[in-house]
KEZA-545757 format. One record per atom (N, C-alpha, C, O): residue in three letters; x, y, z. Coordinates in steps of 0.001 Angstrom, whole numbers, padded with zeros to 6 digits, always signed. Layout:
ALAXYZ/...
This chain:
UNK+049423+142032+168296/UNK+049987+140759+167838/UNK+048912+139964+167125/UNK+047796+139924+167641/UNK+049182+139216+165790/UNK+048474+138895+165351/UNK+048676+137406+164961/UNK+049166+137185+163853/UNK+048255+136073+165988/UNK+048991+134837+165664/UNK+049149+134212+164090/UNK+050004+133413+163708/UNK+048035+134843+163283/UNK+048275+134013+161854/UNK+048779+135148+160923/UNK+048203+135292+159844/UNK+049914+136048+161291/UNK+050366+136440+160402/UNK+052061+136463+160418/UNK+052725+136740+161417/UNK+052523+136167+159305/UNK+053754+135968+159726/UNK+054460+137546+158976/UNK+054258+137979+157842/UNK+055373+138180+160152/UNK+056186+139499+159860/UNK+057620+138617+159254/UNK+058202+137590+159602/UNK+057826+139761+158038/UNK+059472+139664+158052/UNK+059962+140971+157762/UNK+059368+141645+156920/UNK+061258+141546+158517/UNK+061985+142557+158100/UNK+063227+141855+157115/UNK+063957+140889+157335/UNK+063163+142442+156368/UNK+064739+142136+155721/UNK+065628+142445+156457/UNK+065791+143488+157090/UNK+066346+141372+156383/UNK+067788+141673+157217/UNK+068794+142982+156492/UNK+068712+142986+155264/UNK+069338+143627+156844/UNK+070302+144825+156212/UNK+071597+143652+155628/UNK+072737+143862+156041/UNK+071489+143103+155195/UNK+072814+142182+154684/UNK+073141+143066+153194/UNK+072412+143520+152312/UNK+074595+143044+153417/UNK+075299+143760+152421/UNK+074840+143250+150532/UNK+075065+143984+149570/UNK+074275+142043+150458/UNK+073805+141713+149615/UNK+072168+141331+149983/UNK+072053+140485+150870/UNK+071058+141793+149472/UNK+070195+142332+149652/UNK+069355+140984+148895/UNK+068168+140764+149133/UNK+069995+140329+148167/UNK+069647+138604+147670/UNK+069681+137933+148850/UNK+068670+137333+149213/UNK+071095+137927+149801/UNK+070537+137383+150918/UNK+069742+136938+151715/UNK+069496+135825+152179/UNK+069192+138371+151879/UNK+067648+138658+152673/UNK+066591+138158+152088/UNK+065788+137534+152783/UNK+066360+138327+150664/UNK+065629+137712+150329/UNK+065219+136119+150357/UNK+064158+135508+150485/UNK+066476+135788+150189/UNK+066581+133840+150138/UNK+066209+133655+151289/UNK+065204+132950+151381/UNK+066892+134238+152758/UNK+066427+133946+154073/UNK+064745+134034+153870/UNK+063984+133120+154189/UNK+064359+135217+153324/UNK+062904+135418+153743/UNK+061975+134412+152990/UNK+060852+134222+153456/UNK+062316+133838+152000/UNK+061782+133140+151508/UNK+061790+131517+151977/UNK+060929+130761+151529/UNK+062782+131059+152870/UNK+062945+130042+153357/UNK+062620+130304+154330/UNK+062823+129176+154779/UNK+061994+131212+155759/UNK+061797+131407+156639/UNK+060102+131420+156401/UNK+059469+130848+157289/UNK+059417+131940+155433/UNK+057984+131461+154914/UNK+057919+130402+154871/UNK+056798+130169+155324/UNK+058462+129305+154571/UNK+057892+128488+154532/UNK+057817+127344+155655/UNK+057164+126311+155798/UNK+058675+127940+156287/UNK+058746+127356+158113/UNK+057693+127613+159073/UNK+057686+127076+160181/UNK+056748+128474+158652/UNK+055421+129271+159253/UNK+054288+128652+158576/UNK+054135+127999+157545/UNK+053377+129188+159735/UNK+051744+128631+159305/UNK+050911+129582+158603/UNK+049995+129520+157784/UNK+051529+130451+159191/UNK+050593+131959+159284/UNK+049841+132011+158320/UNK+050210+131233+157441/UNK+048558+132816+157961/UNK+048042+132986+156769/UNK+048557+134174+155702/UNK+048854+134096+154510/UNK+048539+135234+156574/UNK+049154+136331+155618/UNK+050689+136681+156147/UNK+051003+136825+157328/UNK+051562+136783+155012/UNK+052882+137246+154584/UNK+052890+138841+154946/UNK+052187+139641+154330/UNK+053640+139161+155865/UNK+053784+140988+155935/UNK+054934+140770+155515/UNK+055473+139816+156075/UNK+056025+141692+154114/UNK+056865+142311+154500/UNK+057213+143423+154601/UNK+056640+144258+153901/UNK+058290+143847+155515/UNK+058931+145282+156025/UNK+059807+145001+155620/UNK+060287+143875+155748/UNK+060516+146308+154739/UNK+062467+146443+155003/UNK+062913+146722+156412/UNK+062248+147323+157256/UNK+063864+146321+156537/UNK+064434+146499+158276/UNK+064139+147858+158863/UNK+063607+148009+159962/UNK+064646+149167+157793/UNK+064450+150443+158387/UNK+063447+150874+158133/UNK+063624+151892+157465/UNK+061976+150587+158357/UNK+060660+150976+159020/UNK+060300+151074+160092/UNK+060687+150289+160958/UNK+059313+152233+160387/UNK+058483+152709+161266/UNK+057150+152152+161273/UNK+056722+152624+160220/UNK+056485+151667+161614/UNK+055500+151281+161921/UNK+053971+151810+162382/UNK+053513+150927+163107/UNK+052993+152922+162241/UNK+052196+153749+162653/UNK+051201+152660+163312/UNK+051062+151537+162827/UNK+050464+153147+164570/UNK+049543+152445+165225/UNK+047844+152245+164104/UNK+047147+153120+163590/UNK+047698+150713+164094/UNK+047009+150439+163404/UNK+046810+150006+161888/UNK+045848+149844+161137/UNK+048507+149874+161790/UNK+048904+149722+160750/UNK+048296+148706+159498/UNK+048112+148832+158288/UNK+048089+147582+160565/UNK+047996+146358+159905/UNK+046858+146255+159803/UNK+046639+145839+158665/UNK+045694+146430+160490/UNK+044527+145609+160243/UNK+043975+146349+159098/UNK+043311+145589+158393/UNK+044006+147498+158678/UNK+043669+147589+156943/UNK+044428+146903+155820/UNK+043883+146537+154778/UNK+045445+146784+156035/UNK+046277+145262+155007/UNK+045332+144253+155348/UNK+044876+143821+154290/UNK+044715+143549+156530/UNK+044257+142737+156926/UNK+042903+142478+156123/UNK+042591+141471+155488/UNK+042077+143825+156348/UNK+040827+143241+155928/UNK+040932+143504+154360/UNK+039944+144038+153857/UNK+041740+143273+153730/UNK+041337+143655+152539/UNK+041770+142360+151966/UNK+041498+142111+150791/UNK+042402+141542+152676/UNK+042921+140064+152017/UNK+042010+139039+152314/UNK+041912+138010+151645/UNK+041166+139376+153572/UNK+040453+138591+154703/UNK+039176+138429+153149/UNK+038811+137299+152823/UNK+038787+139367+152568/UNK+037926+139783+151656/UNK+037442+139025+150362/UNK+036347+138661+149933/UNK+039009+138936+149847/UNK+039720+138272+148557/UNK+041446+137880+148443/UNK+042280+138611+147908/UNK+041668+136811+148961/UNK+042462+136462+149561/UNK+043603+136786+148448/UNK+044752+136545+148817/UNK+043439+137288+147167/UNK+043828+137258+145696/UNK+044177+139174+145875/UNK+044375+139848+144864/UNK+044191+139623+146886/UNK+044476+140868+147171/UNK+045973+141428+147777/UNK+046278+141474+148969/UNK+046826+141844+146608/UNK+048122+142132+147408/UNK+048055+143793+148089/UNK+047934+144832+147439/UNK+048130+143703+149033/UNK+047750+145563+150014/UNK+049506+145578+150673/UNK+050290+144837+151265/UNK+049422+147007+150074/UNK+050334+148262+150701/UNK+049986+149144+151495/UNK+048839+149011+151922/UNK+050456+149854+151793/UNK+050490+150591+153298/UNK+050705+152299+152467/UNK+051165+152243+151327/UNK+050456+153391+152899/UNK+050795+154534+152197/UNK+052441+154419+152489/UNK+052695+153513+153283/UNK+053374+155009+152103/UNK+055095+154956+152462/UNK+054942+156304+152875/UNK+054478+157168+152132/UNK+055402+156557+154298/UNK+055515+158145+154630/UNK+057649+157419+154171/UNK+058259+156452+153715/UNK+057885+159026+154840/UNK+058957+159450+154664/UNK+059493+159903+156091/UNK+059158+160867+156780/UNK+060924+158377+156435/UNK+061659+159140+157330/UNK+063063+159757+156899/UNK+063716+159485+155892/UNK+063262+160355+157576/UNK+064653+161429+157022/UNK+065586+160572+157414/UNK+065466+159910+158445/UNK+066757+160490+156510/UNK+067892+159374+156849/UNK+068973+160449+157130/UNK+070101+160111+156772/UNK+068881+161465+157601/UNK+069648+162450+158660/UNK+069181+162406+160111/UNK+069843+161906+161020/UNK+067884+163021+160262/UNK+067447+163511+161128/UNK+065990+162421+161853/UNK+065444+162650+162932/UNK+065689+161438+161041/UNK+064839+160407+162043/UNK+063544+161313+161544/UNK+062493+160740+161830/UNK+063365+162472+160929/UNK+062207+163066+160712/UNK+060929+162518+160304/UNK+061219+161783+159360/UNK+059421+162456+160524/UNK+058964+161968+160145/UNK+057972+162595+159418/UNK+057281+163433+159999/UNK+057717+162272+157918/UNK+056637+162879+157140/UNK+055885+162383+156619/UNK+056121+161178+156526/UNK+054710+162791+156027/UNK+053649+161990+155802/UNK+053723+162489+154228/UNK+054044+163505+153610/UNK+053183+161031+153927/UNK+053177+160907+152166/UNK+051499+161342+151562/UNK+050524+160921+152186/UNK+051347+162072+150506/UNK+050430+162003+150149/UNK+049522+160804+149801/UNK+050073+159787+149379/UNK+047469+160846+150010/UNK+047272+159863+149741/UNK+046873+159697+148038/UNK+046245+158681+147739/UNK+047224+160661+146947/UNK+046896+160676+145863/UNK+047544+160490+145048/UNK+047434+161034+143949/UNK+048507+159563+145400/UNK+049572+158796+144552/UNK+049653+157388+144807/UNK+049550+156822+145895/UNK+049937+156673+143171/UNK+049992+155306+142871/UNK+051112+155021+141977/UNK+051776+155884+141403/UNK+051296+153662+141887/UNK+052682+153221+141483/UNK+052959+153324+140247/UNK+051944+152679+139986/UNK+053404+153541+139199/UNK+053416+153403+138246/UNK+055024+153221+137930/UNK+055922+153084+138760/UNK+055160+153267+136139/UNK+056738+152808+135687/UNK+056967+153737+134469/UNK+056138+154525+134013/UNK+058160+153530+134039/UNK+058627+154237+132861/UNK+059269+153343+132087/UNK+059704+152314+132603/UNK+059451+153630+130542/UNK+060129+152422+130075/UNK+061094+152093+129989/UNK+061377+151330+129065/UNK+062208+152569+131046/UNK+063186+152249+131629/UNK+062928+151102+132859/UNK+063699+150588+133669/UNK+061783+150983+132663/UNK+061335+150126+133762/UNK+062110+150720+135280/UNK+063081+150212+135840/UNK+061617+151493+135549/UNK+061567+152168+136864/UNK+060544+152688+137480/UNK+059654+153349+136944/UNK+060655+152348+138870/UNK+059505+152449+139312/UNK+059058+153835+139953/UNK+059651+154186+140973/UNK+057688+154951+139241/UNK+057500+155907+140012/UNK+056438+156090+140467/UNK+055608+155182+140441/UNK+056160+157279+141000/UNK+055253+157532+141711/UNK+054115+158504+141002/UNK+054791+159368+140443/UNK+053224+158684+140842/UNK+052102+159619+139565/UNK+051023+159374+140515/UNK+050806+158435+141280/UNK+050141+160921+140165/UNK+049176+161072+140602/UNK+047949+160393+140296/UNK+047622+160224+139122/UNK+047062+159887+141491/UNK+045745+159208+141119/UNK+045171+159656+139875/UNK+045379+160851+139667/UNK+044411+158963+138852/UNK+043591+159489+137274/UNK+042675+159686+138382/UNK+042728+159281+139544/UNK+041392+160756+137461/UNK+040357+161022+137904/UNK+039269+159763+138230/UNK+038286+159687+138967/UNK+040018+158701+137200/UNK+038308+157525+136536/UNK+038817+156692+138069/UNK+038155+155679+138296/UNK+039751+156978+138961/UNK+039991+156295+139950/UNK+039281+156536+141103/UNK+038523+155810+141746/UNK+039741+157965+141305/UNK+038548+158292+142040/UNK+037723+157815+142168/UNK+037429+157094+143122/UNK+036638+158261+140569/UNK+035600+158156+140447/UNK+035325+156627+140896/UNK+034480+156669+141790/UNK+035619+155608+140690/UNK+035354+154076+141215/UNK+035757+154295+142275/UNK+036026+153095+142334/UNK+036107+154697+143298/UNK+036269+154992+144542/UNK+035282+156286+145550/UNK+035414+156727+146691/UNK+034281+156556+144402/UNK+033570+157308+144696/UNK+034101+158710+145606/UNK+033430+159249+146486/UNK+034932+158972+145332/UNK+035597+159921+146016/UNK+035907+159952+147309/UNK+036169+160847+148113/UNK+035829+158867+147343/UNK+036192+158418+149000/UNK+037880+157718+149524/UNK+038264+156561+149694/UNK+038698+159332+149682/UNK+040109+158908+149960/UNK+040387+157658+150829/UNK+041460+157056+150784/UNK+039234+157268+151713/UNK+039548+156131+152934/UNK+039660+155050+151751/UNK+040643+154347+151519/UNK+038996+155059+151369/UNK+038691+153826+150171/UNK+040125+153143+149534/UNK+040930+153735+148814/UNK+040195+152005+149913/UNK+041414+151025+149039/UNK+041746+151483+147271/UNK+040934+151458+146346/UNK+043227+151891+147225/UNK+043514+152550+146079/UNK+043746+151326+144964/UNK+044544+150547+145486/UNK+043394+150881+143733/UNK+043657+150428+143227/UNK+045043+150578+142583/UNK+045128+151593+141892/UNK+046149+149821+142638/UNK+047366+150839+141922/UNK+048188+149857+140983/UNK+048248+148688+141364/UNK+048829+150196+139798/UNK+049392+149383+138949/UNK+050607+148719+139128/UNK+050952+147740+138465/UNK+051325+149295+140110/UNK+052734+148470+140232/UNK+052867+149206+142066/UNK+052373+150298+142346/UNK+053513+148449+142950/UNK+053853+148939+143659/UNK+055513+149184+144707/UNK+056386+148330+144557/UNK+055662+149874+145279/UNK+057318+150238+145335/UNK+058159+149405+145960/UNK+059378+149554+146044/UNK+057243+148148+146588/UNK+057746+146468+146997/UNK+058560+146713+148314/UNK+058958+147819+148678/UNK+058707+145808+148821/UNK+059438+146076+150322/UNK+058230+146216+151863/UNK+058306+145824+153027/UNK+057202+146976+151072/UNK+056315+146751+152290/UNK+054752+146117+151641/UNK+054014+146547+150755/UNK+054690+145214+152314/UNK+053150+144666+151399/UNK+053103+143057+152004/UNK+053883+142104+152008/UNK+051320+143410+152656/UNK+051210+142076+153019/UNK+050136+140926+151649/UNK+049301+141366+150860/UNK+050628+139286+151826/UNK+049919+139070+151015/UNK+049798+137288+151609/UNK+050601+136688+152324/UNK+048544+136805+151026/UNK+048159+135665+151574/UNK+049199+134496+150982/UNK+049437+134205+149810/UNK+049760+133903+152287/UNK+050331+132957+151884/UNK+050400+131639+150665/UNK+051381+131255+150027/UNK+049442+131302+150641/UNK+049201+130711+149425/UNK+048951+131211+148365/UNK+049135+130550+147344/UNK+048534+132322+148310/UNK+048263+132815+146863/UNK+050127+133168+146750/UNK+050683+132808+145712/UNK+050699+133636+147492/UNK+051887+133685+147095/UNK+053032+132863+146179/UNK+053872+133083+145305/UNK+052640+132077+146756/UNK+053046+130791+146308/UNK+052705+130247+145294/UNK+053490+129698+144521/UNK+051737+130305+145176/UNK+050758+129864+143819/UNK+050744+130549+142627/UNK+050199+130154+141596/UNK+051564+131950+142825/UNK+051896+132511+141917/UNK+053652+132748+141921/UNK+054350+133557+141310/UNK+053927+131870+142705/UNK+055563+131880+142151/UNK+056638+132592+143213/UNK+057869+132598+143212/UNK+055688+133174+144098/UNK+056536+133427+145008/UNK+057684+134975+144274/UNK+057431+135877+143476/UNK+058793+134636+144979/UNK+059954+136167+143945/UNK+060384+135133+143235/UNK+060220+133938+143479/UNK+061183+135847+141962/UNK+061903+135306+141275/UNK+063136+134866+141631/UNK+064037+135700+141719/UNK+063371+133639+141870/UNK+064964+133441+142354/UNK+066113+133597+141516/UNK+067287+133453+141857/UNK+065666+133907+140382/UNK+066704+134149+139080/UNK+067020+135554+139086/UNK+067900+135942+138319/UNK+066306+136548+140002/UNK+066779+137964+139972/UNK+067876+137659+141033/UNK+067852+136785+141900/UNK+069003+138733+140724/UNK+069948+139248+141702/UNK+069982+140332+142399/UNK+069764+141380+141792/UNK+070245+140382+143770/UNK+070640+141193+144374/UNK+069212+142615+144870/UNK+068508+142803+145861/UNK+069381+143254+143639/UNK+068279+144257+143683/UNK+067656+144865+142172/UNK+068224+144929+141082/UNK+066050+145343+142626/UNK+066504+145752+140612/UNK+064950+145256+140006/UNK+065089+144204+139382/UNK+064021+145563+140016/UNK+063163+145327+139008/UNK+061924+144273+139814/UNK+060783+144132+139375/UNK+062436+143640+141001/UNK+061423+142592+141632/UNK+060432+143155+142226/UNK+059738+142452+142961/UNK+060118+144562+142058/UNK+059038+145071+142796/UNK+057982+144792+141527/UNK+056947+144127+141569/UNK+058687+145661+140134/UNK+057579+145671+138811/UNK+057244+144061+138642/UNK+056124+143554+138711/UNK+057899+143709+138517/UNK+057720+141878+138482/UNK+056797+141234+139113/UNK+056272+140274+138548/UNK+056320+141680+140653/UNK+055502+140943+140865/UNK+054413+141638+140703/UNK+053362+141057+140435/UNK+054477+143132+140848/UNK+053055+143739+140169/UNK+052728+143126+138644/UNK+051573+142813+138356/UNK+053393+143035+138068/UNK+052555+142827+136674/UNK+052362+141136+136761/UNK+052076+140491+135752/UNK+052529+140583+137921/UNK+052461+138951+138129/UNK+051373+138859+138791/UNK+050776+137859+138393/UNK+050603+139572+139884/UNK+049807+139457+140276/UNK+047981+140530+139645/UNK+046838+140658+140085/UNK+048680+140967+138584/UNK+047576+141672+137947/UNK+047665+140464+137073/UNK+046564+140011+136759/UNK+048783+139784+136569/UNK+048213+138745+135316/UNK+047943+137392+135553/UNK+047599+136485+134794/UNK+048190+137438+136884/UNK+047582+136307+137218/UNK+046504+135768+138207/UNK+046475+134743+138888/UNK+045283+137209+138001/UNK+043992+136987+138501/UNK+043997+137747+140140/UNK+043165+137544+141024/UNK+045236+138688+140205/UNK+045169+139671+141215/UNK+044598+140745+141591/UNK+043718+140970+140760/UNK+044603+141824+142663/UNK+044366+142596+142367/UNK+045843+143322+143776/UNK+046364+142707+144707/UNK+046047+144672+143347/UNK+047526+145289+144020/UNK+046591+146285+144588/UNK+045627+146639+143908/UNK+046716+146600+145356/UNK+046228+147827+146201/UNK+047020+148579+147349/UNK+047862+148057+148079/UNK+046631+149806+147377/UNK+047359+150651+148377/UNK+046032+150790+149445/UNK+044948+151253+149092/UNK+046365+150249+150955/UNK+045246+151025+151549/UNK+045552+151873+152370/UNK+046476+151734+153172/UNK+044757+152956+152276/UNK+045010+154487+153112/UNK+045087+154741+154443/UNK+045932+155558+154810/UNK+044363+154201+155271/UNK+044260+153751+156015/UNK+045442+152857+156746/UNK+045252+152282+157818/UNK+046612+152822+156063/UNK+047450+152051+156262/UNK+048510+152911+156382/UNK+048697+153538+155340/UNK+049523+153260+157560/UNK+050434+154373+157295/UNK+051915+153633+157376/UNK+051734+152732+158195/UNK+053251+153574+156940/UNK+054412+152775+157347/UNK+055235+153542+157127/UNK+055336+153899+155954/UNK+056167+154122+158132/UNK+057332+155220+157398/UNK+058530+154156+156930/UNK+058717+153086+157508/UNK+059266+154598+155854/UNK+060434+154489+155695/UNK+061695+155675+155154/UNK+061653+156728+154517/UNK+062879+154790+155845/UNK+063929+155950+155569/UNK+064454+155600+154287/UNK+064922+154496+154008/UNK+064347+156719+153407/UNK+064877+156558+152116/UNK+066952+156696+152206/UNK+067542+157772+152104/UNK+067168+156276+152268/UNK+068910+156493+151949/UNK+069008+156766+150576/UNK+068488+156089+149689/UNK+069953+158168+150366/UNK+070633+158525+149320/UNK+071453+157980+148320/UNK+071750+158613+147307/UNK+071958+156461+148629/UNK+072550+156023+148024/UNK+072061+154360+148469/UNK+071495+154158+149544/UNK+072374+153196+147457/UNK+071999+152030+147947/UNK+073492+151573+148746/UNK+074653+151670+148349/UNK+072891+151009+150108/UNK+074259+150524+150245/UNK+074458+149104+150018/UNK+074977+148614+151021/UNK+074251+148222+149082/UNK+073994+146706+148104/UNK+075701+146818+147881/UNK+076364+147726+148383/UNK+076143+145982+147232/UNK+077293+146195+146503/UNK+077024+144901+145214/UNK+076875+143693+145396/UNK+077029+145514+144176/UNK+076757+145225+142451/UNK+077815+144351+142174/UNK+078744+145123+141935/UNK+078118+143532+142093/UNK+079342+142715+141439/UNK+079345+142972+139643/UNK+078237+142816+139130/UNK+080057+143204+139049/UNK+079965+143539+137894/UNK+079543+144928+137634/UNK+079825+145518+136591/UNK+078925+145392+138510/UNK+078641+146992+138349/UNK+076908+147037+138485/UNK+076295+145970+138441/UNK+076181+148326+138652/UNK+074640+148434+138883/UNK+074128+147672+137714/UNK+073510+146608+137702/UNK+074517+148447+136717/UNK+073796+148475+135513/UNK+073442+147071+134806/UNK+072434+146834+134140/UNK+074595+146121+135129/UNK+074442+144816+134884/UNK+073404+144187+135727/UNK+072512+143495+135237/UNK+073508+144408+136899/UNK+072229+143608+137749/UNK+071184+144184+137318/UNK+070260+143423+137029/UNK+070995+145426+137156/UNK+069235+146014+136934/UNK+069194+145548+135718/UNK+068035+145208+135477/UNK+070129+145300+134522/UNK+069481+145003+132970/UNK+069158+143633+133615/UNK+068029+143193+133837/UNK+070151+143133+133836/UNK+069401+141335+133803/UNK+068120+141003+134458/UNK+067520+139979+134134/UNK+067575+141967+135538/UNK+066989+141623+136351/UNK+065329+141979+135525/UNK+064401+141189+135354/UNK+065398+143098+135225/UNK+064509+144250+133689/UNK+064269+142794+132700/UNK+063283+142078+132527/UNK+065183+142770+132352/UNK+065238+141558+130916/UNK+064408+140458+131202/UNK+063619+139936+130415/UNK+064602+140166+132252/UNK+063985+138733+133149/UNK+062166+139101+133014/UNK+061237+138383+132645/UNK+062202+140478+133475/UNK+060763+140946+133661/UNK+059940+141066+132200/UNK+058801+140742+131863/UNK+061089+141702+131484/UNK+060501+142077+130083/UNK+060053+140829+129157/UNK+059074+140736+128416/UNK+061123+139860+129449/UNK+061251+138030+128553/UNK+059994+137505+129079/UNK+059443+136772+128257/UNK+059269+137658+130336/UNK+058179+137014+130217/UNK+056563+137546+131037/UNK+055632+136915+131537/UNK+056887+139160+130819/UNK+055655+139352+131038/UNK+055372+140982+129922/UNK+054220+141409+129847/UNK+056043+141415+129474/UNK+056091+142417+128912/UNK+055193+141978+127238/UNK+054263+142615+126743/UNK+055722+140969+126788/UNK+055172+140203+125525/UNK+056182+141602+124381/UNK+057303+142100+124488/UNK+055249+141747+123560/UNK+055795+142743+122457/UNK+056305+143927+122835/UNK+057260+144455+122265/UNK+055614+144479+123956/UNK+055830+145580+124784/UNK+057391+145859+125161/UNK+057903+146974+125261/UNK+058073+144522+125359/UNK+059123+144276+125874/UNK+060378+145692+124972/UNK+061269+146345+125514/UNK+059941+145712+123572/UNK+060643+146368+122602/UNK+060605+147910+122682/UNK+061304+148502+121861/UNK+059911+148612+123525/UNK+059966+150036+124395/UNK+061104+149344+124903/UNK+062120+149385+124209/UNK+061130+148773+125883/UNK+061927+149404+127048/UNK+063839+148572+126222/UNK+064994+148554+126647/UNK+063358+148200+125322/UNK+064643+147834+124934/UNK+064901+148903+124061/UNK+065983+149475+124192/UNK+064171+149259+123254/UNK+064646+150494+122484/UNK+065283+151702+123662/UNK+066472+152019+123632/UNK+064562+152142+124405/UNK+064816+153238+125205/UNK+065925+152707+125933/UNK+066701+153662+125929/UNK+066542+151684+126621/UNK+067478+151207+126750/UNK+068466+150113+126200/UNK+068633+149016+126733/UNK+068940+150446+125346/UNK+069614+149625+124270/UNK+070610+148779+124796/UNK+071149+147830+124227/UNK+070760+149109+125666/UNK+072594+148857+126856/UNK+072197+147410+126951/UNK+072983+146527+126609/UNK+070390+147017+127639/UNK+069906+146245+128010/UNK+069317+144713+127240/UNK+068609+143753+127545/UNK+070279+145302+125830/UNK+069574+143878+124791/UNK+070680+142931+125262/UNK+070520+141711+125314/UNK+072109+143725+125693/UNK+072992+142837+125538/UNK+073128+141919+127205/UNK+074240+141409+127341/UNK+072414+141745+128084/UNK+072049+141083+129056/UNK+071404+139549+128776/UNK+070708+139021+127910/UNK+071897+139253+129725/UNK+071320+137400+129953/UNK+070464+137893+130826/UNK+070674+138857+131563/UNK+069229+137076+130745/UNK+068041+136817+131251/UNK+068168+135772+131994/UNK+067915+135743+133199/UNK+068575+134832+131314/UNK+068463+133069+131827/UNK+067722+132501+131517/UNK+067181+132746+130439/UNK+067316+131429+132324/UNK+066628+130470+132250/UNK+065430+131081+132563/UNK+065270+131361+133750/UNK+064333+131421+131592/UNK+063158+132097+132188/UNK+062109+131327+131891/UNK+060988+131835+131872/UNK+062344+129622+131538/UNK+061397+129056+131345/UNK+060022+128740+132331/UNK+058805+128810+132154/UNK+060860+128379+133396/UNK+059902+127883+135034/UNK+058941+129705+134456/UNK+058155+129525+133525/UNK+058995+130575+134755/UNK+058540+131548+135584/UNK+057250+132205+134282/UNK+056125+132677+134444/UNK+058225+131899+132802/UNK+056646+131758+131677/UNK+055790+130739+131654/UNK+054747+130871+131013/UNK+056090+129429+132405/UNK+054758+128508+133294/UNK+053981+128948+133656/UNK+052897+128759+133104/UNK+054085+129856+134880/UNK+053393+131111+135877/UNK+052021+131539+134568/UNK+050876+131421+135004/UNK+052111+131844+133581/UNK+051403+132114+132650/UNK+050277+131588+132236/UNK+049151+131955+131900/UNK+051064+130353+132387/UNK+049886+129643+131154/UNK+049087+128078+132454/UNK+048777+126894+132320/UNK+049093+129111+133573/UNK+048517+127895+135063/UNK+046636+128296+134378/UNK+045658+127790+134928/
């Protein structure tokens, strides 16, 4: 137990915005210094936390992940994830998984224990210091439902004087389910473009025009009001 840190699981609520709004109004009812969150269906490995811990304790400007093992959403199985993978995206803006570059290593001196530097991460589990949270905007409340808020805050906290890390040392299973069980009002595709668009309108810059070319479906989406969150920018 750790008194200055505050845990949240997401609640399993059929709308997955829910959980979020709760979790975000339930932060701010706490003292704690560092923010853990878990999705509800995690496992937890002994010792989990205090490598998230010291790496914020360090540079408080440090968002840390946990490696994601793999539980089986049949069988409760539990597997362990490799440690030579980091987050990355496609210009579909989706989020995958790719093997460590060598020049990573190498700044890590080849030392797997060593905190992974990583470019985007798969969101849902990651602790981070309360105020810096905040100070950088917290989630976007203009996203819906599900869809793109993981890349969003990775490229929010690399551009705004962060650093994202995976530490190894850090193990958390989760059960992947085969299907989301969210329910889309208007259909998937509408929530993930708007949510993409939102990401692309104010952190992508020119770049933004990949992922619209490669998905064309996605010009014809509202973004919104994305003024508040291109503030975030220019602090």
């Amino acid at each position: 137990f750790f008194p200055n840190v505050l845990y949240f699981r997401a609640l399993s609520c059929a709308n997955s915005r829910e959980a979020q709004q709760f979790n975000l109004g339930s932060s701010f009812s706490f003292q704690g210094q560092v923010i853990t969150f878990l999705d509800a269906h995690c496992e937890c490995t002994e010792g989990w936390l205090e490598p998230l811990l010291a790496r914020i304790v360090l540079d408080r400007k440090t968002v840390v992940c946990p490696i994601i093992d793999v539980i089986s959403d049949e069988t409760f199985e539990y597997v362990t994830a490799s440690d030579q993978t980091w987050g990355g995206f496609n210009w579909k803006l989706n989020f995958r998984w790719y093997r460590v570059p060598s020049r990573e290593m190498q700044r890590r001196n080849h030392d797997r224990t060593a905190p992974l530097r990583t470019p985007t991460m798969a969101g849902g589990l990651f602790s981070i210091d309360r105020d810096y949270f905040y100070e950088i905007g917290s989630y976007d409340e203009g996203m819906d439902i599900w869809g793109g808020e993981n890349l969003e805050m990775s490229f929010r906290v690399w551009m705004c004087g962060g650093t994202l890390e995976i530490a190894p040392c850090s193990r958390v299973g989760h059960v992947f389910r085969k299907s989301t069980p969210y329910s889309f009002p208007g259909g998937t595709s509408q929530i993930v473009n708007k949510n993409n668009a939102r990401l692309a309108e104010v952190w992508l810059d020119g770049w933004s025009e990949f992922y619209y070319n490669i998905n064309p479906g996605a010009r014809k989406a509202s973004a919104g009001d994305v003024s508040e969150r291109r503030a975030l920018r220019e602090k």
